[in-house]
C-alpha positions in Angstrom: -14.1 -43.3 16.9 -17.2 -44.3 15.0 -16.2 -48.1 14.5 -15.5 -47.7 18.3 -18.7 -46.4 18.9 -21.0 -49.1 16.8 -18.7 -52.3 18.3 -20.0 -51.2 21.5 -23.4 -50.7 20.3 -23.8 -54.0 18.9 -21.4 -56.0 21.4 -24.8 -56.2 24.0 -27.0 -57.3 20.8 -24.7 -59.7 20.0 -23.9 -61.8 23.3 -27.8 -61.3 24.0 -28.7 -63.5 20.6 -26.0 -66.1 21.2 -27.4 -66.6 24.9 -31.3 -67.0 23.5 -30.0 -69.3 20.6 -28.2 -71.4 23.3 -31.5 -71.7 25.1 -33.5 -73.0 21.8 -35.1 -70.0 20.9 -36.1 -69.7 17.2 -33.3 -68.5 15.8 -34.4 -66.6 12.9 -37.4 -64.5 14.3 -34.1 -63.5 17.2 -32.0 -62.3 14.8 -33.9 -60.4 12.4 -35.0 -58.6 15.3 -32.1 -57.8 16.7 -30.2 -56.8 13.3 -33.1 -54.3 13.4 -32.2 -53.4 16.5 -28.7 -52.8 15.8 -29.3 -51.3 12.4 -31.9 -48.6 14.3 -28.9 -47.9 16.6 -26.0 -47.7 14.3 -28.4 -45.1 12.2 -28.7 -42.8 15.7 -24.8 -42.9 16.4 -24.2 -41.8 12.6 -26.9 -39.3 13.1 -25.3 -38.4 16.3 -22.1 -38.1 14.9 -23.1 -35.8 12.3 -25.0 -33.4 14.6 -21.1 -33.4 16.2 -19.5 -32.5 13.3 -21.6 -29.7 12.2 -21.5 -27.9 15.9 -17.7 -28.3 15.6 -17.5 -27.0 12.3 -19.9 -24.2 13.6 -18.1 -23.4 16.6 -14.4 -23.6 14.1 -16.3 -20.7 12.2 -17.0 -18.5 15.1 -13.5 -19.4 16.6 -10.6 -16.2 16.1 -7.3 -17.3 15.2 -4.8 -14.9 16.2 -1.1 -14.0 15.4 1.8 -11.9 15.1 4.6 -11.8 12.1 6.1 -10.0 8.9 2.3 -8.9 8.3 1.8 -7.1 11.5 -0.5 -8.2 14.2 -3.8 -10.5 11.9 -7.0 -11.6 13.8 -9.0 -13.6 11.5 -11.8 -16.5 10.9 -11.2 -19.9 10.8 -11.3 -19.8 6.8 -9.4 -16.6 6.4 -12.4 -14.9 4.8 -12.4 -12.1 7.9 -9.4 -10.5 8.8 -8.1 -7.5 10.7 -4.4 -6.3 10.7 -3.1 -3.6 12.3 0.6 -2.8 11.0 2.5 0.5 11.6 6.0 2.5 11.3 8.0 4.9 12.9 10.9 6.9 11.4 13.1 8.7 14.0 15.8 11.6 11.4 18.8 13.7 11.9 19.1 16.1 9.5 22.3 17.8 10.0 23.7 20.6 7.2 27.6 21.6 6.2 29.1 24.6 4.8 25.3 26.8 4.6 26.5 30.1 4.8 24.3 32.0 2.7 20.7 30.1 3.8 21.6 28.5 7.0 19.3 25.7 7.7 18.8 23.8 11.4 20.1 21.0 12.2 17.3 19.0 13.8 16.4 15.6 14.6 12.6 14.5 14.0 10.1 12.0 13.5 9.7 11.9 10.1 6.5 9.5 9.8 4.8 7.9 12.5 2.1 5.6 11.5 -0.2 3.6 12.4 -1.7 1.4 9.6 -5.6 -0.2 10.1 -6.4 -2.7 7.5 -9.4 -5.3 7.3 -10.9 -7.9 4.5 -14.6 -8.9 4.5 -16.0 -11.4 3.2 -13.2 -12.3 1.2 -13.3 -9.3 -1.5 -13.5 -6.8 0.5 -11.1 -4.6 2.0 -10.4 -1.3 3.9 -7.3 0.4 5.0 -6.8 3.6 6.9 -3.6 5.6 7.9 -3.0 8.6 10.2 0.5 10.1 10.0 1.8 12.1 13.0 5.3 13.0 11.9 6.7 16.5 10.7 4.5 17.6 13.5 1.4 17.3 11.9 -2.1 15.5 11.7 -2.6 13.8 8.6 -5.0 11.2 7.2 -2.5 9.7 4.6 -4.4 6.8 3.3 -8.3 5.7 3.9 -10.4 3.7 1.4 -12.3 0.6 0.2 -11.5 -1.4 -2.2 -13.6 -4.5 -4.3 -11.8 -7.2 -5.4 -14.3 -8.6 -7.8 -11.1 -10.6 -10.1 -7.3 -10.8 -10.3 -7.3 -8.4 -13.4 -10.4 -6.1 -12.0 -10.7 -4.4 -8.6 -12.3 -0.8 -7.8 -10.6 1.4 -5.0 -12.0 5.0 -3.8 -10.8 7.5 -1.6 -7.9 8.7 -0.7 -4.9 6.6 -1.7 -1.6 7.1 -4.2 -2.2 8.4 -7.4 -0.8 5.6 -10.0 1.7 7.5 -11.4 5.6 7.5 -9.5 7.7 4.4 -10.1 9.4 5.6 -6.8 6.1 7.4 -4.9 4.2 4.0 -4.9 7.3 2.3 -3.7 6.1 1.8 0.5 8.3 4.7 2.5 9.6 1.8 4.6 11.7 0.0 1.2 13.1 3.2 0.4 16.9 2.9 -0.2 17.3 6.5 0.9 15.8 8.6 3.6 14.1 10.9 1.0 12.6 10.0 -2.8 14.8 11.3 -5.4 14.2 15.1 -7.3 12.1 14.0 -9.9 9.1 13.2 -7.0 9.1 16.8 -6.6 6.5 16.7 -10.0 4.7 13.4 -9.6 1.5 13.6 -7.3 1.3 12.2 -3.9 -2.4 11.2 -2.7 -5.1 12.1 -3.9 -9.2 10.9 -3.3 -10.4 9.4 -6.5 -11.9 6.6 -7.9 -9.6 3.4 -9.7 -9.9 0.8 -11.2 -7.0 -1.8 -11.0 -6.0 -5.5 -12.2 -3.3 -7.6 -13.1 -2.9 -10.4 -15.9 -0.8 -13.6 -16.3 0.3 -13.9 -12.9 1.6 -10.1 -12.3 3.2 -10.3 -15.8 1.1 -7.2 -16.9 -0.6 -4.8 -14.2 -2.4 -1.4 -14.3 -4.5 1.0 -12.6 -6.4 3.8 -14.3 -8.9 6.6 -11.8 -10.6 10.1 -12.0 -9.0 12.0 -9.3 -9.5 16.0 -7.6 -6.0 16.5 -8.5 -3.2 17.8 -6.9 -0.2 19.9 -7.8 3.4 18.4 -8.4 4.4 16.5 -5.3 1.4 17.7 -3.4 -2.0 15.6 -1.8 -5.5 17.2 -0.8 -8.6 15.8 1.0 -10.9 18.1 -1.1 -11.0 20.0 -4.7 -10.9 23.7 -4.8 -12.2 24.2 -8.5 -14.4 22.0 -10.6 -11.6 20.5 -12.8 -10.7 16.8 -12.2 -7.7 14.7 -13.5 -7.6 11.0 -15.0 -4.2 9.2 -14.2 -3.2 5.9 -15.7 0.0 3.4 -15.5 0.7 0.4 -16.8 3.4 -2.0 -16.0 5.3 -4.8 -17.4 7.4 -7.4 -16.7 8.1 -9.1 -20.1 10.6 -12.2 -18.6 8.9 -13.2 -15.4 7.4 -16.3 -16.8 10.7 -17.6 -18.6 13.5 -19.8 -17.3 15.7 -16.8 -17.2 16.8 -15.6 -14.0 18.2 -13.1 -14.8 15.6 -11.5 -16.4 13.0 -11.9 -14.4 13.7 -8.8 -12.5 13.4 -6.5 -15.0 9.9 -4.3 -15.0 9.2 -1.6 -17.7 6.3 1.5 -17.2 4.6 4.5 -18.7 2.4 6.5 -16.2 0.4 10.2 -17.2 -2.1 11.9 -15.6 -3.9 15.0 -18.0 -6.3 17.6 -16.1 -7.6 20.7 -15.9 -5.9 22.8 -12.9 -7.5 26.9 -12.4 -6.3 28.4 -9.1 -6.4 31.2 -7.0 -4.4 33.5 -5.2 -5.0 31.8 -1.8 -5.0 28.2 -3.6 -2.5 28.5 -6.8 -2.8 25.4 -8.2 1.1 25.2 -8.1 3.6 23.3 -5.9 7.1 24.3 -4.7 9.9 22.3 -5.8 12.5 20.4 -2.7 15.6 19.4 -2.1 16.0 16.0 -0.2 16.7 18.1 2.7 13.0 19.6 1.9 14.2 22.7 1.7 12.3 24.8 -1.4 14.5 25.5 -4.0 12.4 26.8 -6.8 8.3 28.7 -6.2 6.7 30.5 -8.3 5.9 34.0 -7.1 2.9 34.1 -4.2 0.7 37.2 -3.6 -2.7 38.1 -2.2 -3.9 39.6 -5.9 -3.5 37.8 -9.8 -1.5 40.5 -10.2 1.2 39.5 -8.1 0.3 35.8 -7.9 1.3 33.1 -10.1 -1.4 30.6 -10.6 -2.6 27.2 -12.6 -4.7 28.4 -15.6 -6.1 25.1 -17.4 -4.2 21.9 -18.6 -2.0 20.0 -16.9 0.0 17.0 -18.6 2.9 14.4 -16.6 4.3 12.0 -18.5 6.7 9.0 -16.7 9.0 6.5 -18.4 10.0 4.1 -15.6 12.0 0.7 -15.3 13.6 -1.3 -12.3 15.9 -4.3 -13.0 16.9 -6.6 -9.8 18.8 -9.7 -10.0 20.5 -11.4 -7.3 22.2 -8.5 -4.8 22.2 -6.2 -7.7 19.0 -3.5 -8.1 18.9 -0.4 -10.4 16.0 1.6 -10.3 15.4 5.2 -12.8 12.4 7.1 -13.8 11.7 10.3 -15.8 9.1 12.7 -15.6 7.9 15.9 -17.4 4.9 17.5 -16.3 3.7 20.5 -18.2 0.9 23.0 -17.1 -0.4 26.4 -18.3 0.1 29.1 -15.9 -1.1 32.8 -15.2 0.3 35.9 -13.7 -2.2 39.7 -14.4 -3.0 39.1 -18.0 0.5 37.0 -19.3 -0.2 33.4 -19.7 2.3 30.8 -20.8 2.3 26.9 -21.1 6.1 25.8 -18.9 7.4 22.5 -19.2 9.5 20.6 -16.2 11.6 18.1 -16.4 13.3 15.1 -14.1 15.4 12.4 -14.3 17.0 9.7 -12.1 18.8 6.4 -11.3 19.4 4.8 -8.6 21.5 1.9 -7.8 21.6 -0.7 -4.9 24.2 -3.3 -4.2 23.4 -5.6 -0.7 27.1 -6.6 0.4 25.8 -9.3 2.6 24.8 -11.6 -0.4 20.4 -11.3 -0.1 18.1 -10.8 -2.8 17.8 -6.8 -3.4 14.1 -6.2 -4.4 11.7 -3.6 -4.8 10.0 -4.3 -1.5 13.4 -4.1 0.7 15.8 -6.2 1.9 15.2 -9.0 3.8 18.2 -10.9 6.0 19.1 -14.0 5.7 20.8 -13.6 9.2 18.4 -11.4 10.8 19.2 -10.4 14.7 17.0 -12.0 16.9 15.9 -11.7 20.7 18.8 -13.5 21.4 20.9 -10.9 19.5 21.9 -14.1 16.9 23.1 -13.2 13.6 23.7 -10.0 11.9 21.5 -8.4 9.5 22.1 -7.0 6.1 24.2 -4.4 4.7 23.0 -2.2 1.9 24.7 0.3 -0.2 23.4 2.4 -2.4 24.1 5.4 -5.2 22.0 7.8 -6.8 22.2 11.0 -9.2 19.2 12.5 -10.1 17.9 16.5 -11.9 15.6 18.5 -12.2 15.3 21.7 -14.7 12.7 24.4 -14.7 11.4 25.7 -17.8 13.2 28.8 -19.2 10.0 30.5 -20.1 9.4 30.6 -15.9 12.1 33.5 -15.8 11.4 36.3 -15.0 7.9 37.0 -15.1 6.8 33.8 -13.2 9.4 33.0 -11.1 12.1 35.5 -9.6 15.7 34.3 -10.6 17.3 35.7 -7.1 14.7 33.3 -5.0 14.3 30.3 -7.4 17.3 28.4 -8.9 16.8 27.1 -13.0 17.9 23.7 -12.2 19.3 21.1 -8.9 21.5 18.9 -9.6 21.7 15.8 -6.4 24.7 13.2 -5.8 23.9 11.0 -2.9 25.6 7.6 -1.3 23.6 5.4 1.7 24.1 2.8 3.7 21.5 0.9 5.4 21.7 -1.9 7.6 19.0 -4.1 7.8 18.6 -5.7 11.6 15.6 -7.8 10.9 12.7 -7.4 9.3 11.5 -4.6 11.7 14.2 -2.5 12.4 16.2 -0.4 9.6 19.2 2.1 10.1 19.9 4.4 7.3 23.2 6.9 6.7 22.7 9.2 3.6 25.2 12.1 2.8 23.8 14.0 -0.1 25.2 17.1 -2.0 22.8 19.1 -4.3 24.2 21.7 -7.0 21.7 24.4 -8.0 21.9 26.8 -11.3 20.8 30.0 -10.5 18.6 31.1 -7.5 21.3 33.2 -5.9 21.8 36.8 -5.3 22.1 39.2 -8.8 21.8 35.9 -10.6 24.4 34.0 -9.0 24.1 30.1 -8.6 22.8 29.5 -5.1 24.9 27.9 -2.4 25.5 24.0 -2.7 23.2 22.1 -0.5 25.6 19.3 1.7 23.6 17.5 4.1 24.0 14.2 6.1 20.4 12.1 6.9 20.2 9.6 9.1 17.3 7.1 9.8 16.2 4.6 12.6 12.6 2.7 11.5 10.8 0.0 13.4 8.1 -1.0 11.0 5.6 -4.2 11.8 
């Protein structure tokens, strides 16, 4: 364009000095003044073309680039330093119960989580995200906070977000293999507003996040403290063969999370959680009343501890965590320091061939508008416990109501449409000790799930 441009300029000068030279002219004094002429004209077209190239590269700044995909729906600047993305899930359930004689439960179908997901970057480093949840009936602000992305191994994050602690609670509750996270979530925090700090190092080999939180009871969140005591949480994670020629062990990822606090409650706020069954039906509480002499409530320290691993290679994924979490409780004038404990393993196998992961399934044949290929088929195994301190009996917990330990078998299968759409089949049977009538075991727990989630 610009050689274009200056052959036109300079054509006129050109046939202009070869006329006057024909016409004896002096040919030196013509031609100096006309290469002046064309060297002042060839400066304005590169100045010209300049001033071009800067509006464009103004107006390419301003200019939105829109689009739709696996991230959600993106608006964002020409060099990607701006970005809005608004992502979002729905789970439909069916929660349907066998053989519950002595505590009948309803069968229902309900929208587990519905979600709509807000997130943003700024200049780069900065980001946002915020995250209502209208399932279960409720109104809840799940997630909402800002986050600094100063270098790959330091960031800051506050609000309210996951506490880094569960190997399967910061797993996203759109890549989980079954309906409902395993028994040992029942004493790992859930969200929490806080303060972290987080990083990783040689290219996600080693990562960690560390924060001051409110703190929450086992398997509980909050939007605001009730007492003055806060909690730290930490977890570090590893993944000792990422960077080695061995595929086979690059899947593997090793961890060790703990929070430690201090925890005083009320008997309106006791400090405490109740314990679920995948079904989220309580299995375990310690005893509620209006004074502390009927009331059960936290009464200082708090300690969890987690040992967690994950190993995927090809189809294959196994995935098992423990956690104990001990805390001092109260109940009149009797104090005692209980000690729970959970354990569990889960194992995936994805019949259709694909990579099993940590962040889902994706097909290699998804099903498409045209309803083209087929999706992928998932199926997966798990066996997980949880045991109550002994010490709970009977002054803190009453043996007819609460059961001493749950024991859950479960089997899925999930299919895998695309990357939006999931169904999910779960039939899960859950053995308790204790928490019947005079002492006797309470009544198996046989339940069938079901799942359909669109996520984008």
């Amino acid at each position: 364009m610009a050689a274009a441009l200056l052959v036109m300029a300079t054509a006129p000068v050109a046939r202009r000095t070869f006329a006057q030279g024909a016409e004896g002219e002096p040919a030196s004094q013509t031609t100096e003044e006309k290469v002046d002429a064309v060297d002042q004209r060839i400066r304005i077209l590169e100045r010209q073309l300049e001033l071009e190239k800067e509006q464009a590269a103004e107006k390419a700044k301003g200019t939105l680039q829109a689009s739709a995909g696996k991230d959600g729906f993106v608006l964002k600047s020409a060099d990607g330093d701006y970005q809005l993305r608004i992502r979002g899930y729905i789970q439909t359930d069916g929660r349907f119960f066998e053989d519950d004689v002595d505590r009948p439960a309803t069968d229902t179908l309900l929208i587990r989580r519905a979600r709509p997901i807000f997130e943003a970057t700024l200049a780069k480093r900065f980001d946002f995200k915020i995250m209502p949840d209208f399932g279960d009936g409720k109104t809840v602000l799940q997630e909402a906070y800002a986050e600094v992305r100063l270098l790959p191994a330091f960031g800051i994050r506050a609000g309210k977000f996951k506490v880094p602690f569960g190997l399967e609670r910061l797993q996203s509750a759109t890549n989980l293999p079954f309906l409902e996270r395993a028994l040992p979530n029942n004493l790992v925090p859930n969200r929490d507003v806080g303060l972290q700090v987080q990083g990783q190092f040689l290219e996600g080999t080693i990562s960690y996040a560390a924060g001051v939180f409110n703190g929450v009871p086992d398997g509980g969140s909050a939007d605001i403290d009730v007492n003055n005591g806060k909690e730290i949480a930490g977890r570090a994670f590893f993944h000792p063969f990422r960077r080695t020629s061995a595929p086979s062990l690059r899947g593997l990822g090793v961890g060790i999370a703990a929070t430690y606090g201090d925890n005083r409650g009320t008997p309106a706020s006791s400090g405490l959680g109740a314990y679920r069954t995948v079904a989220q039906q309580a299995f375990f509480t310690y005893r509620i009343g209006t004074t502390d002499a009927t009331a059960v409530v936290a009464e200082g320290r708090g300690v969890r501890l987690s040992p967690q691993l994950y190993y995927f290679v090809g189809w294959f994924g196994l995935l098992a965590d423990q956690v104990s979490s001990s805390h001092e409780v109260r109940i009149g004038g009797q104090t005692a320091a209980l000690e729970n404990d959970a354990w569990q393993a889960t194992a995936m196998f994805v019949l259709t061939g694909e990579q099993a992961s940590y962040s889902g399934v994706v097909p290699k044949s998804p099903i498409d508008a045209r309803w083209n290929g087929g999706g992928a088929v998932e199926l997966v195994a798990r066996y997980g416990e949880l045991s109550i301190d002994g010490g709970s009996f009977p002054v803190f917990a009453d043996p007819a109501v609460s059961a001493r330990q749950a024991r859950e078998a479960a089997l899925a299968v999930n299919w895998y449409l695309n990357r939006h759409m999931k169904m999910m089949l779960d039939a899960s049977v859950t053995r308790f000790d204790g928490g019947g009538a005079s002492g006797a075991d309470r009544e198996d727990e046989k339940v069938l799930l079901t799942r359909l989630q669109l996520a984008f």
